[in-house]
C-alpha positions in Angstrom: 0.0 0.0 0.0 2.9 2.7 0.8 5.0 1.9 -2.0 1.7 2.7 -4.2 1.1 5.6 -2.2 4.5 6.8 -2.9 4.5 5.7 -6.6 1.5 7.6 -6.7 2.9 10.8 -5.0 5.9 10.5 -7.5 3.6 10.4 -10.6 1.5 13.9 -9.1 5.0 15.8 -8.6 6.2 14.8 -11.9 3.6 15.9 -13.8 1.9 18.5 -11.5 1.0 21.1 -14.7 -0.7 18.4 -16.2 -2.9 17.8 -13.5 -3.7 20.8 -11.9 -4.7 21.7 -15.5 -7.3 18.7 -16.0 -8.2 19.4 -12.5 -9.0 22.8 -13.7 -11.1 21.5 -16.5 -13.0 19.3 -14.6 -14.5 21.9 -12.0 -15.5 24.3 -15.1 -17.3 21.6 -16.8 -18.7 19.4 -13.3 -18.2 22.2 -10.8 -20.3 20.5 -8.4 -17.4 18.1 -8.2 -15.3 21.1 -6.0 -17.9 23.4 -4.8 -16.9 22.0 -1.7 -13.4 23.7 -1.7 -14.6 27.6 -0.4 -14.5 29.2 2.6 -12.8 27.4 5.8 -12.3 24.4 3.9 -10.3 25.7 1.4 -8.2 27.8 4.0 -7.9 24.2 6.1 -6.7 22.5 2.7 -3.6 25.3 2.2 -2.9 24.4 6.0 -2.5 20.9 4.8 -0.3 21.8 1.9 2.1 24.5 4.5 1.9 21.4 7.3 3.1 19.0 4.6 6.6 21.6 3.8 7.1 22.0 7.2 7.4 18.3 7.7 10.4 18.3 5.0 12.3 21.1 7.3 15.3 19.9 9.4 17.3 22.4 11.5 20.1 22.3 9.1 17.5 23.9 6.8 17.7 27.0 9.0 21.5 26.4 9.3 21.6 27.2 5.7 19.6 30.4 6.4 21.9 32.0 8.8 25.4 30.3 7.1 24.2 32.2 3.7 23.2 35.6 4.8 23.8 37.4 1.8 22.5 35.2 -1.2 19.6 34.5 1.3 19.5 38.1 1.5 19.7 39.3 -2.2 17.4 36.0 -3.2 14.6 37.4 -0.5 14.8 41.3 -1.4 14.3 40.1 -5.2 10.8 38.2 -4.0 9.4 40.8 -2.3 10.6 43.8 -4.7 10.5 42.8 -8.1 7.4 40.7 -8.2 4.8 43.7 -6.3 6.3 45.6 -8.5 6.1 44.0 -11.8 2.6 43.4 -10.5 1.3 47.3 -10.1 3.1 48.1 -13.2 1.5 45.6 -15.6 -1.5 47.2 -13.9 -0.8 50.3 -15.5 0.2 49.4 -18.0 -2.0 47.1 -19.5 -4.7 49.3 -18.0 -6.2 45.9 -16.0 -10.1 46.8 -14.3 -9.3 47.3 -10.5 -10.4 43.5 -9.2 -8.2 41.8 -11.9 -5.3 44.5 -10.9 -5.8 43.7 -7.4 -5.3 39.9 -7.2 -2.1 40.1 -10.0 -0.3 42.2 -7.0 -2.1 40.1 -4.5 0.2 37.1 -6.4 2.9 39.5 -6.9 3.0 40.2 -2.8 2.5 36.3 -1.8 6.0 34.2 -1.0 7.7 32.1 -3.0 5.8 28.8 -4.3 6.0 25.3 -2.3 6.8 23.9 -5.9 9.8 25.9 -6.6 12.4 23.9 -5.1 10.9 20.7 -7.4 11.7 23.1 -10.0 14.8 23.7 -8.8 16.0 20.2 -8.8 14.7 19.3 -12.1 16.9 21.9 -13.5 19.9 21.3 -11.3 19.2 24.6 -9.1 21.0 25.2 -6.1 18.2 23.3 -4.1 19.3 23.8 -0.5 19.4 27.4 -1.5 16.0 27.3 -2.7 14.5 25.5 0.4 15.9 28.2 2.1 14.6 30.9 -0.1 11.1 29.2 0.2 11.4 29.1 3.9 12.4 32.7 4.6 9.7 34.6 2.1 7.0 32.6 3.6 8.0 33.4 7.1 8.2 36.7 6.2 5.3 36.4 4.4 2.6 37.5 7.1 4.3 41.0 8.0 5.4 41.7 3.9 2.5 40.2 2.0 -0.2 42.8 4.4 2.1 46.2 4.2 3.0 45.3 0.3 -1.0 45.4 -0.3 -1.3 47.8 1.8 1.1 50.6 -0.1 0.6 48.9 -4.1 -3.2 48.3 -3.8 -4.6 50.5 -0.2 -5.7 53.0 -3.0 -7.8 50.5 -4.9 -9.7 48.7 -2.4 -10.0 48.4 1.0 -6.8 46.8 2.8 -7.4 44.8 6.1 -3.6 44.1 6.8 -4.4 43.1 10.3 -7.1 40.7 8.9 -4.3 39.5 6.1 -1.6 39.2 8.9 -3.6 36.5 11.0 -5.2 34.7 7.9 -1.5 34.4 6.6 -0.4 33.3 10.4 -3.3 30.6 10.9 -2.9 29.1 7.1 1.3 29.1 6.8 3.0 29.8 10.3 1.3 27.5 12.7 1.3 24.5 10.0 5.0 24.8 8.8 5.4 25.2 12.9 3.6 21.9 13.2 5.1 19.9 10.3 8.3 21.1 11.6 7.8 20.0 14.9 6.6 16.6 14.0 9.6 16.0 12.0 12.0 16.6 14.5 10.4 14.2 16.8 10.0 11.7 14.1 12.7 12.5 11.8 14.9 9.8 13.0 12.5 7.1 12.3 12.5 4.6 9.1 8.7 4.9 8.8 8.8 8.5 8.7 11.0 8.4 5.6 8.7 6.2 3.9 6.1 8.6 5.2 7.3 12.1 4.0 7.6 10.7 0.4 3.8 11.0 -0.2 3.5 14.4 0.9 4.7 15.9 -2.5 1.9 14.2 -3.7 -0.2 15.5 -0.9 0.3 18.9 -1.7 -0.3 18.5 -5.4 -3.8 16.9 -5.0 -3.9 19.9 -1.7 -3.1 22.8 -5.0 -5.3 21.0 -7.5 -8.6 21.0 -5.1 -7.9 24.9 -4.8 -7.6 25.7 -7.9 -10.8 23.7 -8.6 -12.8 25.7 -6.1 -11.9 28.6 -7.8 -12.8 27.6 -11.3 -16.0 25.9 -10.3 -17.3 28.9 -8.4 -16.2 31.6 -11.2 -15.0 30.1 -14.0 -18.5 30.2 -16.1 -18.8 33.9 -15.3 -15.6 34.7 -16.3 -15.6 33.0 -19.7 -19.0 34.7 -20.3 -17.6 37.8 -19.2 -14.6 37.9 -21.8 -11.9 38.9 -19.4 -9.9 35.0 -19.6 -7.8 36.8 -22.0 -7.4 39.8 -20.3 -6.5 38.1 -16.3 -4.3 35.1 -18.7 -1.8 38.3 -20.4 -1.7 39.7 -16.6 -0.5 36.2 -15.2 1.9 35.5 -18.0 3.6 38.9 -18.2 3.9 38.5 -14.3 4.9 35.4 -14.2 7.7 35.5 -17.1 9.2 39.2 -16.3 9.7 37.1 -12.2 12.1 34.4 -14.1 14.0 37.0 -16.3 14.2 39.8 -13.6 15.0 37.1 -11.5 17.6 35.4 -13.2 19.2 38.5 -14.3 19.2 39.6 -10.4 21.8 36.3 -9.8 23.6 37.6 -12.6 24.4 40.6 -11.0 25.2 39.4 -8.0 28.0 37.0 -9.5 25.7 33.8 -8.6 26.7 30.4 -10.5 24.4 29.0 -13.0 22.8 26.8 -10.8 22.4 29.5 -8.5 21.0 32.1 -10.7 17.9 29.4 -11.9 16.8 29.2 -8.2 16.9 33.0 -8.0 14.7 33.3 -11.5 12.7 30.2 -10.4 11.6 31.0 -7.1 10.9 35.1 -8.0 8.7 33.7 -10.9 6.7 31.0 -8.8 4.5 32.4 -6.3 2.4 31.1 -3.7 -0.5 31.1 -5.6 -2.4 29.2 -3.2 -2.3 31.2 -0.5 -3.3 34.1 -2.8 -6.1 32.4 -4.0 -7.3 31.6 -0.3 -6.6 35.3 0.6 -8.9 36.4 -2.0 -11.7 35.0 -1.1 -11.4 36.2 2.6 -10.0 39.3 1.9 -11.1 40.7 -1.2 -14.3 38.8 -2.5 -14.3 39.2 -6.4 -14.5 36.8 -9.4 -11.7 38.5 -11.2 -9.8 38.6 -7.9 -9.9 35.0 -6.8 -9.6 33.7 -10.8 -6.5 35.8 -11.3 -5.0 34.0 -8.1 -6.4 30.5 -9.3 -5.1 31.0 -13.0 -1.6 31.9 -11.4 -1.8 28.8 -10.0 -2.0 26.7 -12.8 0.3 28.9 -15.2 2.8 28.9 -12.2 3.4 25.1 -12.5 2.8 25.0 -16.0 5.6 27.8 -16.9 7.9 26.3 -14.0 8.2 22.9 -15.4 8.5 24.6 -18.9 11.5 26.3 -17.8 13.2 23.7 -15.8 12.9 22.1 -19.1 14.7 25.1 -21.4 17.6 25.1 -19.0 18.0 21.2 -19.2 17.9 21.6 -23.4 20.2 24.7 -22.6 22.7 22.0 -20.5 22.3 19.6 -23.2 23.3 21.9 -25.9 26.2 23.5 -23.8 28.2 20.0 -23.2 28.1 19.0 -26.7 29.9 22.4 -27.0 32.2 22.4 -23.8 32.0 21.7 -20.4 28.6 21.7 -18.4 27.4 24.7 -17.3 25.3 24.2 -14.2 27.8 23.7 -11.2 26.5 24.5 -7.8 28.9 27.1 -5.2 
């Protein structure tokens, strides 16, 4: 039954766009499959995917953070600059209606994705650097995430940063507290091992069940409302100026190959999740709460896109020289 389990679990975390995308699917065309996924159930299921990465997190995980004080330091002032900002310029720019504009910097003001540092191994990232990265954005998540909405969006719609801080505590703090506690009680134990390699795919089918509350609750108002195109340039322009911004940000910095993928990787990928649960207690709007949900999907989708171009860009490189992707 566990090795199943964990077969299963491998098969979700290798082809997470794909599924989150037919999950997606299904709720617009059965949405009575995942109306069930609103309100406190959907904030309890984020708390399930949070508890299941705090249950990866060892203490040498926050070794890392304070042995690597700048690059965890440049990495975590990219996250929470460049993708608010990207965010409330597309805005502008593209001239997006208020409640679409407000969930793109809602995604652009979350932490880094729980996926990220998947993506970083499939692409030969720096993946302790990632975890790190991962850890410290959503830990700083409940203080940034508020005050970012707060100054990019206070002028749009009404901000309840106090509300936003203890949402954002209760749904990522206390899990990753508990996961992490449980692990180092357990940690040491064979069955835990055998354990922890399901929850990947936990927090897949966790992701896919929010993203089908979403679309079954406003996905046929948004198609017959025309704005899918509209929300889907927003996401993409977000999403793909985070991996370029970012990667040119480890650039600057004199990062290493592998280390400048985790830097684009994990400013791209955002917690859409939690943005998507955030929506719908904070800011109750279709084109809010779809903009989140489509992140979500695109997010994965684009991620495992571009751990694939760098693995064609390794391929290509060692037929031409040494590889390209060291670590350091």
């Amino acid at each position: 039954m566990m090795r199943a389990l964990q077969a299963a679990s491998a098969w979700l975390a290798k082809w997470t766009p794909l599924f989150i995308t037919a999950v997606a699917v299904v709720a617009y065309f059965a949405p009575g499959a995942f109306r069930w996924v609103h309100g406190d159930t959907q904030t309890a299921v984020l708390g399930v995917i949070m508890l299941t990465m705090g249950m990866t997190l060892k203490g040498e995980d926050f070794r890392i953070l304070a042995s690597r004080p700048l690059d965890i330091a440049i990495g975590s002032i990219a996250q929470f600059t460049l993708m608010p900002l990207i965010a409330w310029t597309l805005v502008h720019v593209l001239g997006l209606p208020r409640e679409i504009g407000v969930g793109l910097i809602l995604v652009g003001c979350c932490p880094g994705g729980v996926s990220s540092n998947i993506m970083s191994f499939l692409c030969k990232g720096d993946v302790a650097y990632s975890v790190g990265l991962t850890t410290l954005s959503t830990l700083a998540a409940p203080v940034m995430t508020p005050l970012l909405m707060l100054w990019l969006a206070g002028t749009k719609v009404p901000v309840d940063a106090v509300g936003m801080f203890k949402s954002i505590l209760i749904v990522t703090i206390v899990p990753i507290a508990a996961g992490f506690s449980l692990n180092a009680a357990f940690g040491r134990r064979d069955g835990w091992h055998e354990a922890m390699k399901v929850m990947p795919g936990v927090a897949v089918l966790g992701l896919a069940c929010i993203v089908g509350g979403v679309v079954a609750a406003y996905g046929a108002g948004i198609m017959k409302s025309g704005s899918l195109a509209l929300i889907f340039a927003g996401v993409f322009l977000h999403n793909s100026l985070g991996y370029v911004l970012g990667y040119a940000t480890g650039m600057a910095a004199g990062f290493s190959t592998a280390k400048r993928r985790t830097v684009s990787i994990e400013v791209g990928m955002q917690n859409a999740g939690l943005a998507t649960v955030l929506s719908g207690k904070h800011f109750p709007s279709a084109e809010t709460a779809i903009a989140s949900a489509l992140s979500c999907i695109w997010h994965s989708v684009s991620g495992a896109l571009l751990a694939g171009v760098f693995n064609v860009a390794d391929a290509f490189f060692a037929r031409r020289g040494p590889a390209r992707s060291g670590g350091g």
